[in-house]
C-alpha positions in Angstrom: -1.7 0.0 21.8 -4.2 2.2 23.8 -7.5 0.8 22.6 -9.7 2.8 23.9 -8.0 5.8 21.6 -8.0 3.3 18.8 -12.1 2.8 19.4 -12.4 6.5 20.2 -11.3 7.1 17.1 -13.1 5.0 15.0 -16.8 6.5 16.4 -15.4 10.2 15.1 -14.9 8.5 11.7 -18.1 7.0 11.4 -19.7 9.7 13.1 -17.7 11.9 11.1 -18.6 10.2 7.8 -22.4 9.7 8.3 -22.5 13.3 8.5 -20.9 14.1 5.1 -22.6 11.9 3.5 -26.3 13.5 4.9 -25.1 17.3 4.7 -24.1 17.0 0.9 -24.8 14.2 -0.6 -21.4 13.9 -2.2 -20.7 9.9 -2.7 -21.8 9.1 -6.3 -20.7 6.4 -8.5 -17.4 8.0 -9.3 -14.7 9.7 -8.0 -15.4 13.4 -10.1 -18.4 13.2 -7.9 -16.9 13.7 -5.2 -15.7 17.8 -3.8 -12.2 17.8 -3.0 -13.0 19.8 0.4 -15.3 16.2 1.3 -12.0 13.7 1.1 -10.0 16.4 2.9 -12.5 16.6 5.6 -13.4 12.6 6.1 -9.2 12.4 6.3 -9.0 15.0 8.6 -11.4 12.7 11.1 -9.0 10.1 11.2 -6.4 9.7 13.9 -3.6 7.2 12.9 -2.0 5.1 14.9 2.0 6.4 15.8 4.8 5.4 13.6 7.4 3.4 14.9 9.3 5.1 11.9 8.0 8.7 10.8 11.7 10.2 9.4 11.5 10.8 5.8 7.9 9.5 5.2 6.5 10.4 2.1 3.2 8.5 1.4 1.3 6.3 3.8 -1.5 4.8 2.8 -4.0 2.8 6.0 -6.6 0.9 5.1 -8.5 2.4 8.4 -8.1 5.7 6.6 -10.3 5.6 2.8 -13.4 7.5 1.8 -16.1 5.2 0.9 -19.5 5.0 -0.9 -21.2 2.1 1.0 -17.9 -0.4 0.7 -16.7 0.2 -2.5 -13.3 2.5 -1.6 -13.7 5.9 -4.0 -10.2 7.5 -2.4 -7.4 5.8 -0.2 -6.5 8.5 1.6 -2.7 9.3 1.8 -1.8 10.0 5.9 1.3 11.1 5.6 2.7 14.6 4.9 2.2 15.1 1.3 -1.2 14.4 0.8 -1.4 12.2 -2.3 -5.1 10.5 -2.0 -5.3 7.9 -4.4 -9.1 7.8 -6.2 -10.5 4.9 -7.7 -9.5 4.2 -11.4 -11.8 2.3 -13.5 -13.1 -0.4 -10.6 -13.5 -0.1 -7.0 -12.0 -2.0 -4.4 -13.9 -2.6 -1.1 -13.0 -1.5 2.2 -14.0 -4.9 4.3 -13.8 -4.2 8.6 -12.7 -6.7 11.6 -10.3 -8.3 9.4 -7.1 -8.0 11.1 -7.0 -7.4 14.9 -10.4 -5.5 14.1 -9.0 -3.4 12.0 -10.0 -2.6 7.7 -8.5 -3.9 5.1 -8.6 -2.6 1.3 -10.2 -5.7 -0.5 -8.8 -6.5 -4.2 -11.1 -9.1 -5.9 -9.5 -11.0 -8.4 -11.4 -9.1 -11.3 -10.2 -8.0 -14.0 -12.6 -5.2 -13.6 -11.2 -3.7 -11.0 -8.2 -2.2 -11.5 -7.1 -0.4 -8.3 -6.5 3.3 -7.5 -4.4 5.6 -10.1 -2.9 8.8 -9.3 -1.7 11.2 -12.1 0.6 13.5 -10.7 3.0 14.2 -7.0 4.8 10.9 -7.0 7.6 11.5 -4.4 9.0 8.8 -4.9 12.8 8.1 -5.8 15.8 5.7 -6.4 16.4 5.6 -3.0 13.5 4.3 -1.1 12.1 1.8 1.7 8.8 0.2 1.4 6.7 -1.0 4.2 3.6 -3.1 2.9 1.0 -5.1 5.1 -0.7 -7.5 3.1 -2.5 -11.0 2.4 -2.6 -12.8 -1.0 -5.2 -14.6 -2.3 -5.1 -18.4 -4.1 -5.1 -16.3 -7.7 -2.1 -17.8 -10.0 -2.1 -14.2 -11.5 0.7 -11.3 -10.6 -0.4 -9.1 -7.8 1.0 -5.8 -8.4 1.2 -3.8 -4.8 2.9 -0.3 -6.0 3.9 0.8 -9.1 5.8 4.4 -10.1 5.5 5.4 -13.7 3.1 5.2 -16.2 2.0 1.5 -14.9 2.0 -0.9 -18.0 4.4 -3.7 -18.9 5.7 -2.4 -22.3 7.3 0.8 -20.8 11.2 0.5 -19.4 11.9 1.6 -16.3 9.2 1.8 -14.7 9.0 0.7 -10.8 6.5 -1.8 -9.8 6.3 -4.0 -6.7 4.1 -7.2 -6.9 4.0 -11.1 -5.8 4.6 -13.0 -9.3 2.7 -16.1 -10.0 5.4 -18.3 -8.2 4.3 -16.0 -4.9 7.2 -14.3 -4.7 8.2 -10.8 -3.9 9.3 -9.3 -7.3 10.7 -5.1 -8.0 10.8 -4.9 -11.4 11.7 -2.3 -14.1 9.1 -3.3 -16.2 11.3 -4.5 -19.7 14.3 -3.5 -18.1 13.9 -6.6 -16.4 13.9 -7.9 -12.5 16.0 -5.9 -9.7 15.3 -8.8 -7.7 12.6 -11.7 -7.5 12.8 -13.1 -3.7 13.3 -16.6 -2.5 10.8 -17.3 -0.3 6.9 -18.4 -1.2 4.5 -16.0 0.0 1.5 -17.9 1.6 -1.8 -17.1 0.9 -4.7 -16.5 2.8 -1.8 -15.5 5.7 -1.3 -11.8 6.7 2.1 -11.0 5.5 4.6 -7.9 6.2 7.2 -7.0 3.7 10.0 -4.4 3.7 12.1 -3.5 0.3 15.1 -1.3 0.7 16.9 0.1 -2.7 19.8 2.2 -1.8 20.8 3.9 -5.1 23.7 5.4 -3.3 25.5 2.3 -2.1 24.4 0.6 -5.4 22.3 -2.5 -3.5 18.7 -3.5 -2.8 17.6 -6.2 -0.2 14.2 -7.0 1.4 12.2 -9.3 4.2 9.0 -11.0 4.8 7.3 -10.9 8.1 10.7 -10.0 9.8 13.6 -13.0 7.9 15.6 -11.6 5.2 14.7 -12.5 1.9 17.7 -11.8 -0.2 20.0 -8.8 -1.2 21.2 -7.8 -4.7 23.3 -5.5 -7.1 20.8 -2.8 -7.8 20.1 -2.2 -11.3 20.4 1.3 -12.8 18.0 4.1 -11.9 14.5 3.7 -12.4 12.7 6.1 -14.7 9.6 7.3 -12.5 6.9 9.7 -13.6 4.4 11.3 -11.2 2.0 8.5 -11.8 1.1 6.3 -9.3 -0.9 2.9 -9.3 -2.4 1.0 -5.9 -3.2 -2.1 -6.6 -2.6 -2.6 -10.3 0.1 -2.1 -12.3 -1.8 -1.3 -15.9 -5.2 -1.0 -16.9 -5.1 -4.5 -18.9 -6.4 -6.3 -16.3 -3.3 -8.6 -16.0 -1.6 -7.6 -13.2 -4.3 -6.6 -10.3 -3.7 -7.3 -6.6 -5.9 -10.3 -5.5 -6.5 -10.5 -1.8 -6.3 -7.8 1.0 -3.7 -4.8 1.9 -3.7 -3.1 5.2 -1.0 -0.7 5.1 1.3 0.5 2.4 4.4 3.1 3.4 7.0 4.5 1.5 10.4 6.6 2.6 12.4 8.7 0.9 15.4 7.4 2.7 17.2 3.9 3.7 16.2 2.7 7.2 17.9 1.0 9.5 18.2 -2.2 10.9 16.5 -1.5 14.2 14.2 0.5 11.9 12.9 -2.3 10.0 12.5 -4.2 13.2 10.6 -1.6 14.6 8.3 -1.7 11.7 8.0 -5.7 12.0 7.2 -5.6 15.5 4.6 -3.1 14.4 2.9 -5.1 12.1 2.8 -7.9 14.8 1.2 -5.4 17.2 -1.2 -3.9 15.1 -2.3 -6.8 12.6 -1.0 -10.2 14.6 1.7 -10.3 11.9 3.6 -13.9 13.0 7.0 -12.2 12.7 10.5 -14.3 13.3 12.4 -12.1 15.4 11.5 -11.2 18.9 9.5 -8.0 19.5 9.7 -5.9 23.0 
């Protein structure tokens, strides 16, 4: 990692947002405060980090990358190619630095009152997909929904969401359609964790890892029925199902990767976060 680019970069961000925020005044309190042109400009600022991974990337959220008022996180901005900023719903998050190798992280309290970041429209998301998630849970007994595709709640079938259940373990779900899969492992909290979830609708299977060891591998269910709605940290506005604790990075691809993909990815995590992955990293 070249860290004086990585520094670099970080001065034109702050540097960058200072100025927006003196030239117009445009942070307020919530997110129809806030121009359009402003969040495209702060994300143009930002230079991310290279991909290990960058074929068939379709939203790419990095937690070094969000417009804020203060702390509180009004839009994750999406870096990759289609643009899909997610604003604030109902609560805000807080963007907390130095976290993780000195980098951000987006900080979910458990709070009922905040409810994460909600998208209405532009999901590109599909049945065939690979998620790449850097995250850390806190001790909350509560489901921490990461992603979710559809309309969000609990009482709709179909719809994709991606959380750690109360057990701390990685769950997909079809909402009353039931599980695709519910992993083995524990997650730990207060430890910085990668995860990668591949469904291949094609060859009819879905299997995932945590912090580079393979979790499990399963029969995929049938399709999932996504709408253009997408939730960040919540999975419905009830309050029941909010993320507790911090994410750092959240990736999705339209495609399966490979297996020296996901590897690639792992040993990214490691390199950019001090992810404690199981496999060896070059």
């Amino acid at each position: 990692m070249n860290h004086a680019a990585t520094a670099f970069s970080r001065l034109v961000w702050t540097f960058s947002l200072g100025l927006l925020v003196l030239l117009c005044g445009c942070f307020g309190p919530s997110t129809n405060s806030i121009p359009e042109i402003a969040i495209a400009a702060i994300a143009a600022t930002w230079y991310p980090p290279t991909l290990p991974v960058s074929s068939g990337l379709t939203f790419w959220l990095d937690a070094s990358n969000a417009s804020t008022s203060g702390n509180s996180v009004i839009a994750w901005n999406d870096s990759g190619p289609n643009a899909l900023h997610m604003p604030m719903d109902t609560g805000a998050p807080t963007r907390v630095a130095g976290q993780l190798n000195g980098l951000p992280v987006i900080r979910f309290p458990d709070d009922p009152a905040v409810v994460g970041l909600r998208r209405s429209s532009g999901s590109p998301f599909g049945n065939t997909f690979s998620f790449f998630s850097v995250f850390r849970i806190g001790s909350s007994s509560q489901s921490r929904s990461l992603l979710s595709a559809g309309t969000g709640c609990f009482s709709v079938p179909g719809n994709l969401t991606i959380y750690v259940d109360a057990a701390r373990k990685l769950v997909v779900d079809k909402m009353s359609d039931g599980n695709i899969f519910v992993g083995n492992a524990q997650i730990p909290t207060n430890v910085i964790t990668s995860a990668i979830i591949i469904s291949n609708s094609g060859g009819g299977t879905a299997d995932w890892s945590l912090s580079g060891t393979q979790d499990g591998t399963t029969a995929q269910a049938a399709p999932f029925t996504l709408t253009p709605t997408i939730f960040v940290g919540t999975g419905c506005n009830t309050g029941t199902s909010n993320f507790a604790g911090d994410i750092a990075e959240i990736i999705m691809y339209s495609r399966v990767i490979s297996s020296s993909e996901r590897m690639s990815l792992e040993c990214y995590a490691q390199a950019r976060y001090g992810v404690s992955i199981s496999h060896s990293c070059p």
